[in-house]
C-alpha positions in Angstrom: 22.3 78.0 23.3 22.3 78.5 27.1 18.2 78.5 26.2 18.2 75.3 24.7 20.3 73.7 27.0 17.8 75.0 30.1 14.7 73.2 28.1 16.6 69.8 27.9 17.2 69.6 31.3 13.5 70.8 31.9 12.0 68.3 30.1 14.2 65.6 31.6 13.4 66.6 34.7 9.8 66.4 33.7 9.8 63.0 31.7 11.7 61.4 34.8 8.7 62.5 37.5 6.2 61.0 35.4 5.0 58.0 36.5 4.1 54.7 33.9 0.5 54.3 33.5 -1.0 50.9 34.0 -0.5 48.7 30.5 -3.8 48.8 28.4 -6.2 45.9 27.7 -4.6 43.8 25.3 -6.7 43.5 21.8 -8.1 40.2 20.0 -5.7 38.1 18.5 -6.4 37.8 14.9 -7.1 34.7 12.7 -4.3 32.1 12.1 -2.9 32.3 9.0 -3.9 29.4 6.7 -3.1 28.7 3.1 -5.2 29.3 0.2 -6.8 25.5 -1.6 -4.3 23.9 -3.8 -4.0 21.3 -6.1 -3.0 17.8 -5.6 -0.8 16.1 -8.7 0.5 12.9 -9.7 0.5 9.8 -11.6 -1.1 6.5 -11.6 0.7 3.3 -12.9 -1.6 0.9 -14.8 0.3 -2.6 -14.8 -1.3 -5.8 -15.7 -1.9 -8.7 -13.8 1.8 -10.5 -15.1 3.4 -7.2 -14.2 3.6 -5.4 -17.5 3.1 -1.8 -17.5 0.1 -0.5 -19.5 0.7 2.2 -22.4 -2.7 3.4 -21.5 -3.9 4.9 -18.2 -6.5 6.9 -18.4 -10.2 6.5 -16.4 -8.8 6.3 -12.6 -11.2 7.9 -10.6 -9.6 9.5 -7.6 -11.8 11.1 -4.7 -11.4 12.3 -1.4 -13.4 14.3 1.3 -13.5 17.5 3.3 -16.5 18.0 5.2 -19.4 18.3 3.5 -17.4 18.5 0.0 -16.3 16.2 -2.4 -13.5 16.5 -4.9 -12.8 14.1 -8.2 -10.2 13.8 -11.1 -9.5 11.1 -13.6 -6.6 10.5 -14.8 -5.5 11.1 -18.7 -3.7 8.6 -20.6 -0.8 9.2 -19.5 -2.2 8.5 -16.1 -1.6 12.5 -15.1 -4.0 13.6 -12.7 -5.0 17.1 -10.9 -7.0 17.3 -7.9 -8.0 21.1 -8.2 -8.5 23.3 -5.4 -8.0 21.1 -2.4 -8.2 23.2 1.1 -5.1 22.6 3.4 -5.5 19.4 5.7 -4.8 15.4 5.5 -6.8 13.2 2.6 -7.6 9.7 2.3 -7.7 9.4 -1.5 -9.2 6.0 -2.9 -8.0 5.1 -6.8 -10.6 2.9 -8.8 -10.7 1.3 -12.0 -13.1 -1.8 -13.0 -11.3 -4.4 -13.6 -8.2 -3.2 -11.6 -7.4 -3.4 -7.5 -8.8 -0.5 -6.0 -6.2 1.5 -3.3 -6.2 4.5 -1.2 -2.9 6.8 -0.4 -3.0 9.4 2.5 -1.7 12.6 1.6 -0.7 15.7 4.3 -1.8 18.4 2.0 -0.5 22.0 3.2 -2.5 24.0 0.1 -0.9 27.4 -1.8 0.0 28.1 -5.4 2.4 24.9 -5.5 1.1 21.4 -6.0 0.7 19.0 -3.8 3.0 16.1 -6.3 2.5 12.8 -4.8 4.6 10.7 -7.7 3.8 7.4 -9.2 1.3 5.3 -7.4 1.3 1.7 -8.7 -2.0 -0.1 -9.4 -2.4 -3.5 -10.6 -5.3 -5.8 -12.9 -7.2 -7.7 -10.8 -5.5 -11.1 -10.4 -7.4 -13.6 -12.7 -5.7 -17.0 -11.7 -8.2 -19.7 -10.3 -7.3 -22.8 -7.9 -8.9 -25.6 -8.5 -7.3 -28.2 -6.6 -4.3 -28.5 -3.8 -3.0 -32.3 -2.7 0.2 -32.7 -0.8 1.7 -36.2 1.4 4.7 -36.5 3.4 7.2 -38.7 4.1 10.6 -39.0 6.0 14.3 -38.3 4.5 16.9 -38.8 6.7 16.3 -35.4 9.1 14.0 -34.0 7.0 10.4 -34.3 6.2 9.4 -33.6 2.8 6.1 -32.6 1.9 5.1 -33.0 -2.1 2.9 -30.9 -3.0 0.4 -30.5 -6.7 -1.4 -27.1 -7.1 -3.9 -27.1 -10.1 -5.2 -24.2 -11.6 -7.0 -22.2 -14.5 -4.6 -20.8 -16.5 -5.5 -17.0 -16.3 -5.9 -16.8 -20.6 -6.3 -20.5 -21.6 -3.7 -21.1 -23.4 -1.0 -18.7 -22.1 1.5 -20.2 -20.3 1.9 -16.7 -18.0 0.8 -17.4 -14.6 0.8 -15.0 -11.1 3.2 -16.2 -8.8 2.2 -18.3 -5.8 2.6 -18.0 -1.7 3.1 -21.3 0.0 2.9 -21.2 3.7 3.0 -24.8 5.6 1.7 -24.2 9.5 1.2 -26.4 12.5 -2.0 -24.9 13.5 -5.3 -24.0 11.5 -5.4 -20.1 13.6 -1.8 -18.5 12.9 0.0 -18.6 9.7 3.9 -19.8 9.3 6.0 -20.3 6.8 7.9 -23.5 7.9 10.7 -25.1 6.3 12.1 -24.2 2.3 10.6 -24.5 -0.7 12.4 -26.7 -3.6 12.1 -26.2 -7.3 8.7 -25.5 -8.5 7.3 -26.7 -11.6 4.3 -25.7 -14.1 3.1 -27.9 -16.6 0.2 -27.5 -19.1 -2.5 -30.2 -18.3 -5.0 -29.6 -20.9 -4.4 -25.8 -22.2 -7.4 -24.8 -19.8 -6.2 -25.6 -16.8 -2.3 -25.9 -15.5 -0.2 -27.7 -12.3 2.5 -26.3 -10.1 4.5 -29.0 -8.6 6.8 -28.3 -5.6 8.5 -30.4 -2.6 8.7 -28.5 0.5 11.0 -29.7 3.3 10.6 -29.2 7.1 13.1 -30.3 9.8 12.0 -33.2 11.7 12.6 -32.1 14.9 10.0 -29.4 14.6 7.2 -32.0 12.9 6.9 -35.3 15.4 5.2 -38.4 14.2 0.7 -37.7 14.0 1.8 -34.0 13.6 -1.5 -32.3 11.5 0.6 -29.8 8.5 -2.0 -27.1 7.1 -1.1 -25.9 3.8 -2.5 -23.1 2.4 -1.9 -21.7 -1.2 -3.0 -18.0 -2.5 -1.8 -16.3 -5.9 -0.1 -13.0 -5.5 1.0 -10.8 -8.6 3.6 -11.6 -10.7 5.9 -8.9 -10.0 5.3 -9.2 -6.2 8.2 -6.3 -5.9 6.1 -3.6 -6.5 5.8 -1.7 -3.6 3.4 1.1 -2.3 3.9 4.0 -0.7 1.1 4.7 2.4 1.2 8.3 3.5 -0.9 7.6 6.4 2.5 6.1 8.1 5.2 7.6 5.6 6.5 3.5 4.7 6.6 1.8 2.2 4.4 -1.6 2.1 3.8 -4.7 -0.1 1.2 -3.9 -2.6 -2.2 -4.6 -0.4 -4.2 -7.5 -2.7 -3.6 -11.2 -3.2 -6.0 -13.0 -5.5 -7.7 -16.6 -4.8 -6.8 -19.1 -2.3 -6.8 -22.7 -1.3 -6.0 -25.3 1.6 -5.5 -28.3 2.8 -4.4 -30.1 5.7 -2.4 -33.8 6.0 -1.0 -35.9 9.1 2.5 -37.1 9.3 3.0 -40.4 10.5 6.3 -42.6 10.3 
């Protein structure tokens, strides 16, 4: 025992008169890890041009880029789609259909053995409804100015009495774009079964429209179930579907 004792202390002594060596070069860092390709998931939403959604959604072509690469899916008729194999980074993937508004969503895609599901994202028939014609006058009522306005137009399937919906937008100036005053009551009436009129009186306070004042009206159709909204992943919001269809203007002087 008395031996053993003797040692420890030896080699204490010995371990505390050694001095540290310098630290040794430090070796390469290896490669950051990064996830293996995954797939990217989801739905697309077929509706028609009135807002009805479609039983059948199959033939969306969805593609998107990495480098030099290129990567497509349809969709089935459910409107499933699987984007197979899809290294890790951020895609800008476009949705086409003829006959239907093309779109794009972003998607932060981080890759592995889990999907990449992105849900349902809407898209709608192209909007079909023609203007033909816009004529509007104006007159004053007591502090108001009231602007009567005729919109005629193709009906979309001559003779269906389904129309898109309409954005009215009365400005002072020809460059910016306001929406001045409130609408009334509009009205749609079948001329001849081809073709169709929306009437509508829109009021403006006086104090804002002086006597020789030039009013620009402009009409364009927007879908019928204007609602809809879709989802951008590029800023993580959620945005008013991106297409209106045809337009139309005109432009009248109030005078007293």
């Amino acid at each position: 025992m008395k031996n053993i004792a003797f040692l420890s202390i030896f080699l204490c002594l010995i371990m505390a008169c050694v001095k540290e060596g310098p630290p040794g070069p430090k070796g390469p860092d290896g490669p950051p890890y990064a996830w293996p390709p995954g797939n990217i998931t989801g739905y697309v939403e077929l509706r028609d041009e009135f807002g009805s959604l479609m039983e059948k959604r199959d033939s969306v072509l969805l593609q998107t880029y990495n480098a030099d690469s290129i990567f497509r899916a349809y969709t089935d008729t459910n409107g499933f789609f699987n984007l197979k194999a899809i290294p890790p980074g951020n895609y800008d993937i476009s949705l086409s259909k003829p006959g239907f508004d093309s779109i794009h969503t972003f998607v932060q895609h981080a890759g592995g053995q889990i999907d990449k599901f992105i849900g349902n994202v809407p898209m709608r028939q192209h909007v079909t409804t023609k203007l033909i014609s816009l004529t509007a006058t104006a007159y004053k009522e007591d502090n108001l100015i009231r602007i009567p306005l005729e919109l005629v137009f193709n009906w979309p399937a001559p003779p269906r009495k389904l129309v898109s919906g309409f954005v009215i937008s009365v400005d002072t100036s020809s460059v910016r774009r306001e929406f001045l005053g409130f609408e009334g009551i509009s009205t749609i009436t079948d001329i001849d079964g081809v073709r169709g009129k929306m009437s509508q009186i829109r009021s403006v306070s006086a104090n804002i429209v002086p006597s020789g004042t030039t009013l620009y009206i402009s009409v364009r159709v927007r879908p019928a179930e204007p609602s809809i909204l879709w989802y951008s992943y590029a800023t993580g919001t959620q945005v008013s579907y991106p297409y209106l269809g045809d337009s139309i203007r005109t432009q009248i002087t109030y005078t007293e």
